[in-house]
N, C-alpha and C positions, 0 to 999 in steps of 0.2 A: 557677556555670553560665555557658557563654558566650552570647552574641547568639543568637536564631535563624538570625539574618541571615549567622550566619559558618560559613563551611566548613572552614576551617584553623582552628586556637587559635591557630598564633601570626599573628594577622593582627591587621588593625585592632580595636580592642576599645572596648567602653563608656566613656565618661569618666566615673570618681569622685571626690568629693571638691573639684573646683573649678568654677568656673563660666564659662559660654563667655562669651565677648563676640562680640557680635553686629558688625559693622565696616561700612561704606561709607569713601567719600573723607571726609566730611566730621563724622558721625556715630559714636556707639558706642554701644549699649545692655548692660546686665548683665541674665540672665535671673531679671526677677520680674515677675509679674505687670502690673504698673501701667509697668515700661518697656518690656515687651512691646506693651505695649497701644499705646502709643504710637508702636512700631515699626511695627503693621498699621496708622495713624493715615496716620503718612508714606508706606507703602507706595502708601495709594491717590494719591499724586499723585507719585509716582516709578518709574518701571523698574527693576527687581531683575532678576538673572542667573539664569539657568532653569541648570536641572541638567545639565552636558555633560559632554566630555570634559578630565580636568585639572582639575575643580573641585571644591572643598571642600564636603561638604553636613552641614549641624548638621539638625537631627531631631527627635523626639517622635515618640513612637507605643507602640501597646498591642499586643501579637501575643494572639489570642484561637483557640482547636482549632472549625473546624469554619467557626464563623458567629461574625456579631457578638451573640448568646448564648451562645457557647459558653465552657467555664471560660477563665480567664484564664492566658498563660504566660511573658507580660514586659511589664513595662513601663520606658517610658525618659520620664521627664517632662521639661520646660524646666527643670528645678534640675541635672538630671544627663543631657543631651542626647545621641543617639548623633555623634557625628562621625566621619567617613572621605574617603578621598578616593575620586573620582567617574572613570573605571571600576577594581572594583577583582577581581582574581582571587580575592580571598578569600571574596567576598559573594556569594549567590543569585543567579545571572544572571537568572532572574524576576524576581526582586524589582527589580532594577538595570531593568530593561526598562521594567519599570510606573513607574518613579519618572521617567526619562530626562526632560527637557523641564520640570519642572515649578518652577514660580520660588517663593522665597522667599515666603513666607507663606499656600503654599498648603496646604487640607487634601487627603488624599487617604485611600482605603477600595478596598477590593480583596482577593480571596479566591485565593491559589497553592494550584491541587489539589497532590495529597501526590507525585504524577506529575514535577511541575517543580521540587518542594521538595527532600526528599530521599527522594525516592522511595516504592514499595509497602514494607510489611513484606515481607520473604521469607523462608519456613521453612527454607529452605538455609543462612541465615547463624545458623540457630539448630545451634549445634554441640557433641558430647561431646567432652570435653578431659579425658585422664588427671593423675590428680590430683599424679602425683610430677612433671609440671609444673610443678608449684607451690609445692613442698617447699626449705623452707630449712634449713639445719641437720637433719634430719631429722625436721621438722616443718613442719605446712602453716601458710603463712603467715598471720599472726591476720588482712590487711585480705578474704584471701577465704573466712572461713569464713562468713559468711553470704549466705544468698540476700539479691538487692536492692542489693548491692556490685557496685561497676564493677572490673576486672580489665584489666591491660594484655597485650593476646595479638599474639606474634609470629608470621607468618604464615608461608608456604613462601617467599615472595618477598624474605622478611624484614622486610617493613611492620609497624610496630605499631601495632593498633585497640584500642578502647577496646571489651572486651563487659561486658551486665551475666549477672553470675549470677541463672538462675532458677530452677534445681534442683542437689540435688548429693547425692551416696550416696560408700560408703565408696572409691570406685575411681576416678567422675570426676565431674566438674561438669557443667553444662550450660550453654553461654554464650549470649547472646544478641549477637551484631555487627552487629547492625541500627541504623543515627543512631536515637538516642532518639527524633526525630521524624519516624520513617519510619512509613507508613500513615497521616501527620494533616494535610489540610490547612489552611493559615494561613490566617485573619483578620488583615488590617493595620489599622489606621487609626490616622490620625495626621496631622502638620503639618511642611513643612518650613519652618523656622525661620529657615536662613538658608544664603546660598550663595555662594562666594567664587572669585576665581581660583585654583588653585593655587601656589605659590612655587616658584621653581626648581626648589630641592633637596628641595619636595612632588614634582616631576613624576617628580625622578631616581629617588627613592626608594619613587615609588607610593603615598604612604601619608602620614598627616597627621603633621605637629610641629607641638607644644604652643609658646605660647610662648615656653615656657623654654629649647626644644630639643627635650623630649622627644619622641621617637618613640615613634607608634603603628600 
């Protein structure tokens, strides 16, 4: 599943499997516990970079449906941090707005009605789709026989959205093309971690590289 925070797949995405390093001029921290600690240690007798334009923002935070009761639907700890570059097309412009200004090792909590997230559910995008659609060899294809399956539907424009199935009979489906998180709004809370200038070839390219190169 991707971010809630992302509106295209292929955009900026979660970091797996490595760990950030935290950077000033003079400093580096690796995210655990006890060097973190130390980093909000420093913070209080140092200025950190608030959140703007062209800069890099590392993350933590919990997305929870409703309120901060409400079930849980991501989380992104200090072992596996979100990073992106700071403004980006790809992410919630809400979300981007409530973050904007905020410096390095601050927390922050805030609730995006489902209005600025992505949107109300609407019964319009719930649609019947003839089933020879979706027929391969003159058989329907095994990922959409059952309900609860997401299906790739090409539209008149030629756009392809992602619906899930929520019913289906011998003739057609029934799809549902609503973002999975339409009708719910977001609980954030969370910390930003840490906040950097962007690097050139971050500005050219909109979007963050990994040490090694890798783009995200």
């Amino acid at each position: 599943m991707h971010p809630a925070l992302i509106v295209n797949a292929e955009s900026d995405i979660r970091i797996a499997d490595v760990y950030c390093e935290y950077q000033t001029r003079e400093n580096r921290w690796l995210v655990n516990n006890d060097e973190y600690g130390r980093f909000l240690a420093h913070k209080q007798t140092t200025d950190f970079m608030r959140i703007d334009d062209n800069t890099i923002v590392t993350m933590s935070y919990e997305l929870r449906e409703r309120d901060q009761q409400g079930p849980v639907m991501e989380v992104m700890d200090t072992a596996y941090p979100f990073i992106f570059f700071f403004p980006s097309d790809n992410l919630l412009q809400s979300f981007q707005d409530r973050i904007r200004g905020l410096p390095a090792g601050e927390l922050f909590e805030f609730t995006i009605p489902s209005e600025e997230a992505y949107g109300l559910h609407k019964t319009s995008n719930v649609v019947d789709i003839p089933v020879e659609r979706f027929v391969v060899d003159d058989e329907m294809a095994d990922t959409i026989r059952d309900v609860g399956q997401y299906v790739a539907v090409t539209g008149e424009d030629g756009q392809q959205r992602n619906g899930l199935v929520v019913e289906k009979n011998p003739t057609h489906l029934k799809v549902d093309l609503n973002h999975a998180m339409a009708g719910k709004d977001l609980h954030f809370s969370g910390r930003i971690l840490f906040v950097r200038k962007a690097k050139p070839d971050e500005i050219i390219q909109k979007r963050y590289i990994m040490p090694d190169g890798i783009r995200f």
